[in-house]
MIDRENZA-916341 format. One record per residue (C-alpha): x, y, z; residue number from 1. Coordinates in steps of 0.1 Angstrom, whole numbers, plus 5000, padded with zeros to 4 digits. Example, Ala and Ser with C-alpha at 12.3 -4.5 7.8 and 13.67 -1.06 7.14 Angstrom:
2
xx:yy:zz:num
5123:4955:5078:1
5137:4989:5071:2
//
This chain:
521
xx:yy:zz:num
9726:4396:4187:1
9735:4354:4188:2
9720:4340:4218:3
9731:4303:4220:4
9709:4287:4246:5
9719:4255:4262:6
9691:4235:4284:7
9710:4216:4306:8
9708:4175:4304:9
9681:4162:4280:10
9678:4122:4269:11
9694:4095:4283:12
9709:4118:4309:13
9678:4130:4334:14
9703:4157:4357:15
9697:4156:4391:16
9660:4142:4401:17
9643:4146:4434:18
9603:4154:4445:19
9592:4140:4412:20
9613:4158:4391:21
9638:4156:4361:22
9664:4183:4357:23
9662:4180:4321:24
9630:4186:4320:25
9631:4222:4336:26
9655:4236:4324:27
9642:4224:4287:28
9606:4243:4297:29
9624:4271:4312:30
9647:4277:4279:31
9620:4271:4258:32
9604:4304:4272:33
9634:4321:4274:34
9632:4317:4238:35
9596:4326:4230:36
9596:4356:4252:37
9630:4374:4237:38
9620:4367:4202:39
9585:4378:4202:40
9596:4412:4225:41
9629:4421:4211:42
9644:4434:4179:43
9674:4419:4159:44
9680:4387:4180:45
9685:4354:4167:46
9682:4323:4193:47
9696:4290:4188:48
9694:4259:4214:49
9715:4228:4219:50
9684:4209:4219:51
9644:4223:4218:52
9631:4181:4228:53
9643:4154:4250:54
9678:4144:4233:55
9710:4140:4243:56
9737:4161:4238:57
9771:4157:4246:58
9791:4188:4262:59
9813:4190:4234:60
9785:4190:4211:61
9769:4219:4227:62
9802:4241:4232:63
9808:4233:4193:64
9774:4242:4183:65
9778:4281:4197:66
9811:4284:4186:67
9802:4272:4151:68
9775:4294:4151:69
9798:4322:4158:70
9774:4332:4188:71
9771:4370:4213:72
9765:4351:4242:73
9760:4314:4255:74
9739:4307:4285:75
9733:4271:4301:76
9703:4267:4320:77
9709:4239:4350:78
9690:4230:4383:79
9710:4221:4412:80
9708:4196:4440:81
9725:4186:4473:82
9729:4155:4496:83
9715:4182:4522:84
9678:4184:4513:85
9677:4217:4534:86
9701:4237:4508:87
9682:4263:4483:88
9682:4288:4464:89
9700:4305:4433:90
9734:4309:4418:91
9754:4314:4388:92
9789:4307:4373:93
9813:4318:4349:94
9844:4309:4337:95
9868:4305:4370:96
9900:4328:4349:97
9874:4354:4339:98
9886:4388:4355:99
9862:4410:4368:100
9862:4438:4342:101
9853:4406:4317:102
9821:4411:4295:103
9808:4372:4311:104
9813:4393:4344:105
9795:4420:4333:106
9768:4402:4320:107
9766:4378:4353:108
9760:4407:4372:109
9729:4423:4351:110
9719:4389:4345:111
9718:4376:4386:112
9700:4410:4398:113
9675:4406:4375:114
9670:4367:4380:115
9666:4375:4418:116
9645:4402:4413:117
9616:4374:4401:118
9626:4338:4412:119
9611:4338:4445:120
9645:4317:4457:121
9675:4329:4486:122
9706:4344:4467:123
9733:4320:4468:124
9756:4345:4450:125
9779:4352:4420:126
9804:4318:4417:127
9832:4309:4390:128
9839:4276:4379:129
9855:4251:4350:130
9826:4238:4336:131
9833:4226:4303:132
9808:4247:4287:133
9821:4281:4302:134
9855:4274:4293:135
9852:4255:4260:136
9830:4282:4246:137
9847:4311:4226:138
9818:4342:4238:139
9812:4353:4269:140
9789:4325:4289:141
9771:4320:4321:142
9754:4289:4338:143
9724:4297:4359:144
9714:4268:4387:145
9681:4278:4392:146
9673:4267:4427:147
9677:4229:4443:148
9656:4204:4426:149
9662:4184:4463:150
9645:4212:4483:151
9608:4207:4484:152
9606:4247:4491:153
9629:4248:4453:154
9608:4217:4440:155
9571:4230:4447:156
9582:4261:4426:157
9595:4242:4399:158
9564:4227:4390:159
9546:4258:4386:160
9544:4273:4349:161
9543:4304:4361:162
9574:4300:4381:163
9593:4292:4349:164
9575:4323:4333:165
9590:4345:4357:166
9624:4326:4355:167
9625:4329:4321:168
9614:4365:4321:169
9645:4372:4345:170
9669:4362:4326:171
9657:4378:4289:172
9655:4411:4316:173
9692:4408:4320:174
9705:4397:4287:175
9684:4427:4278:176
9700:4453:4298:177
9731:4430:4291:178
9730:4438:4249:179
9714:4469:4248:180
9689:4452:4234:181
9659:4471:4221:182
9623:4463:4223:183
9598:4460:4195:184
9577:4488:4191:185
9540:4485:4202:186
9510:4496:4180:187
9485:4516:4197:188
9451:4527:4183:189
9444:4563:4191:190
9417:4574:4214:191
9388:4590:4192:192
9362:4611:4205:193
9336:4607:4175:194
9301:4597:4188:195
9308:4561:4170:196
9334:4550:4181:197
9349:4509:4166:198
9371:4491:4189:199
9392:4463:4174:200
9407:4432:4194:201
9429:4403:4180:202
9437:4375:4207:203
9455:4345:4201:204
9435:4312:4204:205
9447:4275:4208:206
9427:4252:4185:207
9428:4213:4192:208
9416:4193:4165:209
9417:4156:4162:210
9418:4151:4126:211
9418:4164:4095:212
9402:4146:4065:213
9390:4153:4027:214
9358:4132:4029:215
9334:4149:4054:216
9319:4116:4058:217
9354:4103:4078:218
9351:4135:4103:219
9317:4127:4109:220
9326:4091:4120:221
9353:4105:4140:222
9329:4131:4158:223
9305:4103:4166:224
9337:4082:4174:225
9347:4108:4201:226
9311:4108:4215:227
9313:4074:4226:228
9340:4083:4247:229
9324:4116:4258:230
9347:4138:4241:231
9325:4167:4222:232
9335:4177:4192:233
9324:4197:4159:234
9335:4197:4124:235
9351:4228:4111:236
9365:4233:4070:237
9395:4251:4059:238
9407:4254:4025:239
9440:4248:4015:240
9455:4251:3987:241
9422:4252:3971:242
9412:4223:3983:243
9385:4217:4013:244
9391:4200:4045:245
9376:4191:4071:246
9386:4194:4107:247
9377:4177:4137:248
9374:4206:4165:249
9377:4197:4198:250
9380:4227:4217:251
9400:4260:4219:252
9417:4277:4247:253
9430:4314:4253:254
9466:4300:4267:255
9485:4269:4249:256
9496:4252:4275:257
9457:4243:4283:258
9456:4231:4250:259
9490:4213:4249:260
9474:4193:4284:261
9442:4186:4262:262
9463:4177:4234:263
9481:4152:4258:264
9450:4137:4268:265
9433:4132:4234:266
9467:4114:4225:267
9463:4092:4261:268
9426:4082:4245:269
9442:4069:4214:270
9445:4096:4188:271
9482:4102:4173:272
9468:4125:4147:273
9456:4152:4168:274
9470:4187:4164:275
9473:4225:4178:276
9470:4254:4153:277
9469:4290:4168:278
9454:4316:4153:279
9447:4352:4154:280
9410:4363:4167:281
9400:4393:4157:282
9367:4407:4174:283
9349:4441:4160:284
9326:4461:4188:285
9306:4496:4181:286
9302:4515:4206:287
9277:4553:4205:288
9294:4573:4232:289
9262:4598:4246:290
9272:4630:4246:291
9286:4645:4284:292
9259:4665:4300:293
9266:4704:4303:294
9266:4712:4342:295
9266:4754:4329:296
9232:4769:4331:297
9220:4789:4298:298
9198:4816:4307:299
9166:4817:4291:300
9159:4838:4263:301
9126:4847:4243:302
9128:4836:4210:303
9133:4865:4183:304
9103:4876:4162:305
9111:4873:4122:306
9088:4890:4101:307
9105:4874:4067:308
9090:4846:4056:309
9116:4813:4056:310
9138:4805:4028:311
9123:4779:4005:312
9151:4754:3993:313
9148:4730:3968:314
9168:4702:3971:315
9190:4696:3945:316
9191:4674:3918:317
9220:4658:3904:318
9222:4648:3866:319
9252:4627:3867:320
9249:4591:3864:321
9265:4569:3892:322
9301:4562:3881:323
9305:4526:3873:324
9338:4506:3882:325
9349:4478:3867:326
9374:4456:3883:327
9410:4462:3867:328
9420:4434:3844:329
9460:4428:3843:330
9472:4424:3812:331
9508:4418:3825:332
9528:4389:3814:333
9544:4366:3842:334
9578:4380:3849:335
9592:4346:3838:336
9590:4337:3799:337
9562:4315:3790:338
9527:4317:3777:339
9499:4320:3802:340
9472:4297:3794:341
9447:4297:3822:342
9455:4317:3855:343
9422:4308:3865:344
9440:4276:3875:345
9464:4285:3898:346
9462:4267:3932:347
9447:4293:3958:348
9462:4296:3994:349
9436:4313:4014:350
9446:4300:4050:351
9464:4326:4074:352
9467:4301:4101:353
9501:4301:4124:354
9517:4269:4112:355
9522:4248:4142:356
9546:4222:4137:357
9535:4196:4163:358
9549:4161:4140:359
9572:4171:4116:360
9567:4142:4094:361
9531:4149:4086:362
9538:4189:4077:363
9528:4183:4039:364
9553:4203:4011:365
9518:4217:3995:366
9504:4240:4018:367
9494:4278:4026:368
9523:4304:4027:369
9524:4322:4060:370
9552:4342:4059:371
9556:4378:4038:372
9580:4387:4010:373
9599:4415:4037:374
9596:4387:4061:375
9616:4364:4045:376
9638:4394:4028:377
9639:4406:4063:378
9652:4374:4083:379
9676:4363:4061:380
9691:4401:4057:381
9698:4398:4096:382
9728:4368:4090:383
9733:4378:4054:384
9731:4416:4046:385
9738:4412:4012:386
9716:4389:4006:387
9693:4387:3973:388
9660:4400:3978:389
9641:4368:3965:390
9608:4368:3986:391
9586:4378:3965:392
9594:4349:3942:393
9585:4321:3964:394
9555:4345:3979:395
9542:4340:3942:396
9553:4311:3931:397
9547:4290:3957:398
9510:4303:3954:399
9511:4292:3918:400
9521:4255:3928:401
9503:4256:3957:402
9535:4248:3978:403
9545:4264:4011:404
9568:4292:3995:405
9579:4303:4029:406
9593:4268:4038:407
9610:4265:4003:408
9629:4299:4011:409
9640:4280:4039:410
9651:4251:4027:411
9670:4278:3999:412
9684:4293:4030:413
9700:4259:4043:414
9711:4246:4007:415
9734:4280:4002:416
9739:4290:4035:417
9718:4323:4040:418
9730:4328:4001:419
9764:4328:4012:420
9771:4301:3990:421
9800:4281:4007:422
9796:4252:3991:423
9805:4243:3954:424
9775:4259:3937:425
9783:4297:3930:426
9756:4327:3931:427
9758:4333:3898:428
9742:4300:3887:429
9709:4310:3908:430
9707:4277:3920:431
9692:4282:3953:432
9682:4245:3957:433
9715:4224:3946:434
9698:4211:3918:435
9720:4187:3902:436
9749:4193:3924:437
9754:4158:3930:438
9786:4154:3949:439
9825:4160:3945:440
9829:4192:3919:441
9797:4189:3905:442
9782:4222:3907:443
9747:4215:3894:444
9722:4234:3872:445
9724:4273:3861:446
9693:4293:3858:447
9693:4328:3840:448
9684:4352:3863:449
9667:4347:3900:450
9630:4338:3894:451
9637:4311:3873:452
9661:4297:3895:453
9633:4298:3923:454
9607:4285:3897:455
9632:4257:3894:456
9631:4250:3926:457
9595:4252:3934:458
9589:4224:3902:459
9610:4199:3915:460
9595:4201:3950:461
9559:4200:3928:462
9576:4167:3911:463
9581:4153:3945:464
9552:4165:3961:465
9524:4152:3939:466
9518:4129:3908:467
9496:4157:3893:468
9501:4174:3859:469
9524:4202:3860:470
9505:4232:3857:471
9520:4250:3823:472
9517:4290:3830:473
9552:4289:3833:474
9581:4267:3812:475
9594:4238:3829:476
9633:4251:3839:477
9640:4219:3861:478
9662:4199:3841:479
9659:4172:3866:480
9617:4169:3870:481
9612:4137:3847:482
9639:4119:3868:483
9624:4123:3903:484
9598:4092:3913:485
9566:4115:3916:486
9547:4121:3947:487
9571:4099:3966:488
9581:4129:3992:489
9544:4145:4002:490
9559:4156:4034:491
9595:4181:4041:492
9609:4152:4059:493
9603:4127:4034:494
9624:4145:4013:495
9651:4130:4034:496
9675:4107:4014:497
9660:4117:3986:498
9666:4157:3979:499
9702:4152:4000:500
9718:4118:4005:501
9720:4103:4026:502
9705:4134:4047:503
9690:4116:4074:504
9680:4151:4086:505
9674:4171:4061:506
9638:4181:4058:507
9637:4189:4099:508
9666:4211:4091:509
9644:4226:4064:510
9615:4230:4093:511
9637:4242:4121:512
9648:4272:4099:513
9611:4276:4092:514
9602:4276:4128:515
9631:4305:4138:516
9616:4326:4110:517
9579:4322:4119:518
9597:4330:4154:519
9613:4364:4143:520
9580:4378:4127:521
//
């Protein structure tokens, strides 16, 4: 299922405003969860928005963008507002020639019971109008106006998170019941009834840092920087890609938007380079379970008299030595011809972090690879069934070159289309990258089979990435490395103008693709 989500206003055009609010800016927060909570509980859905920041968007723009996208369902979040401060309350529109046995009418309905059932607001009712995005829109779409922004009853509930929680939760409740939509299945650890029992919990924490540096020396005159100003912090190292780091903790929270307002205020005091990463907790507790008391009486019995004189046992003894193991060598070739020199070499990603993209154009090309080979497999197999089953390529590869492999199978994903390969390269070339399409009929490079095209790929990023010596396990297949201008594109959005021209865009395509995969997991 295509949901197409449309937050209403954004940019240069606030909405309606009263009580100290924006309409733009609720309806972005509320979408925004929308998002979050369908991805993360449902299976097989795929969300795209009309904006995810504070732009501006035109209506044909966002009409265009759904039916481009070939969208299930489009739904436009709004806030409304009246010259009469006393009106409140909820309602929602569809298209005003949409008959009743219509799948938008359908969906209203699900969709306005289960809104209601959670928003706190009066029900204003079921409407139809010709708003250009209902009737310029090519699926079934709905406009929710989610209470008066000029009500101070309406306003006092908009400025409560939890509000826009619920809001939010409404509406993936009905779009839910709307699709048939089914929910992703829950692991449960069974109950064991051994005397030991092990009880694992993972919980997601918000980490705000303000810094991250090579030389331990410059986090130690940031800590004592942030002391001056009263803000504690500590220094914490990370490796990535083999290399250490060190981090500048300020504090972590169980909830992100506590850490997004500390995040805000550390930014207030000065510092543009602080930064949220979430991560997974995992805590470990043993617990000896006493055995339950008996409430049965025994009666007591005198013990038996034995006249046999007990059993003497020797224990035995065992005259097998202790087997020894000795770690499995490989003696496997790479997949891809070349001699192997040194695998000792190889760049090591040992970080399992959640990447959180919080300023696109400091997320660096050389990185840790989040994502698994069936995740990747997995998310482009949802637009593209047929799709080649290359994870596992840029899983190990980008390991090799220490580059984010998961981020190069998205930018792989944008450069053929989810391997649809509309444009002039062809799939036969295993050019996943464009590499030397240039323009007009130029259709680029051909690689030999699938790995080298990815190992293609993953080089040229490596040429753009860094000025270091290409590591030589494998052969070098890009026949364009020695004409790139090395190390000039260390982050995705440098690559901007460079990789594609004049792509002005290009690398936060790149990390928007990124971001709806790390979303799908």
């Amino acid at each position: 299922m295509k949901l197409y989500l449309d937050p209403g206003h954004g940019g240069d055009d606030s909405g309606a405003q009263g009580n100290g609010l924006d309409e733009k800016d609720i309806t972005l927060a509320i979408a925004l969860k929308i998002r979050k909570i369908i991805l993360n509980d449902y299976e097989n859905v795929q969300v795209k928005m009309s904006r995810t920041s504070d732009t501006t968007k035109s209506l044909a723009q966002r009409s265009s963008g759904a039916n481009d996208w070939d969208a299930d369902f489009f739904l436009s979040i709004h806030i409304n507002s009246a010259d009469n401060t006393s009106a409140q309350g909820y309602e929602d529109y569809i298209y005003d020639v949409s008959a009743k046995s219509s799948k938008a009418a359908k969906y209203q309905d699900l969709i306005h019971a289960e809104v209601m059932k959670l928003n706190q607001m009066n029900d204003r009712g079921q409407m139809k109008a010709n708003f250009h995005v209902l009737r310029e829109t090519k699926m079934p779409a709905i406009l929710t106006e989610n209470g008066f922004i000029s009500n101070k009853h309406d306003a006092a509930l908009m400025k409560d998170s939890a509000w826009q929680q619920k809001v939010a939760q409404g509406h993936v409740n009905g779009i839910a019941k709307a699709f048939g939509l089914k929910r992703k299945a829950v692991k449960e650890t069974p109950a064991t009834t051994t005397p030991k029992t092990t009880q694992t919990s993972t919980k997601t924490v918000y980490t705000v840092y303000v810094g991250s540096y090579k030389s331990k020396e410059n986090a130690q005159d940031r800590v004592a920087e942030l002391k001056k100003k009263s803000i504690k912090s500590s220094i914490v190292t990370t490796k990535i890609s083999g290399a250490t780091w060190y981090r500048v903790k300020v504090a972590s929270y169980s909830t992100n938007a506590n850490a997004e307002k500390r995040l805000k205020a550390i930014e207030k005091a000065g510092y543009d380079d602080a930064f949220i990463i979430t991560e997974k907790e995992t805590t470990t507790k043993t617990e000896t379970k006493k055995p339950t008391a008996s409430t049965n009486t025994t009666p007591t019995t005198k013990p038996t008299k034995s006249t046999s004189k007990p059993a003497t046992t020797k224990p035995a003894t065992s005259t097998s030595k202790p087997a020894t193991t000795t770690p499995a060598t490989s003696t496997s070739k790479p997949a891809t011809p070349g001699t192997s020199t040194n695998p000792t070499t190889t760049p090591n990603n040992t970080t399992k972090e959640i990447p959180v993209i919080v300023d696109p154009g400091q997320f660096t090309i050389l990185g840790p690879t989040f994502l698994s080979p069936e995740q990747m497999d997995q998310f482009v197999k949802k637009v593209n069934p047929k799709a080649p089953e290359l994870g596992k390529f840029y899983q190990d590869l980008g390991k090799y070159y220490g580059i984010r492999g998961d981020v190069a199978f998205a930018q792989a994903i944008h450069e053929t289309d989810y391997f649809r390969f509309t444009g002039v390269v062809n799939p036969g070339q295993n050019n996943y990258a464009g590499i030397g399409a240039t323009g007009g009929d130029n259709r680029g490079a051909s690689f030999k089979n699938q790995e080298e095209g990815v190992l293609a790929q993953l080089q040229h990023l490596y040429a753009y990435a860094t000025t270091k010596p290409l590591p030589n396990q494998y052969p070098l297949v890009d026949p364009r490395f020695h004409l790139v201008d090395r190390g000039t594109a260390p982050t995705w959005t440098a690559l901007n103008g460079k990789w594609a021209v004049p792509g002005t865009t290009y690398g936060q395509s790149i990390l928007s693709l990124y971001q709806q995969m790390i979303h799908s997991v």
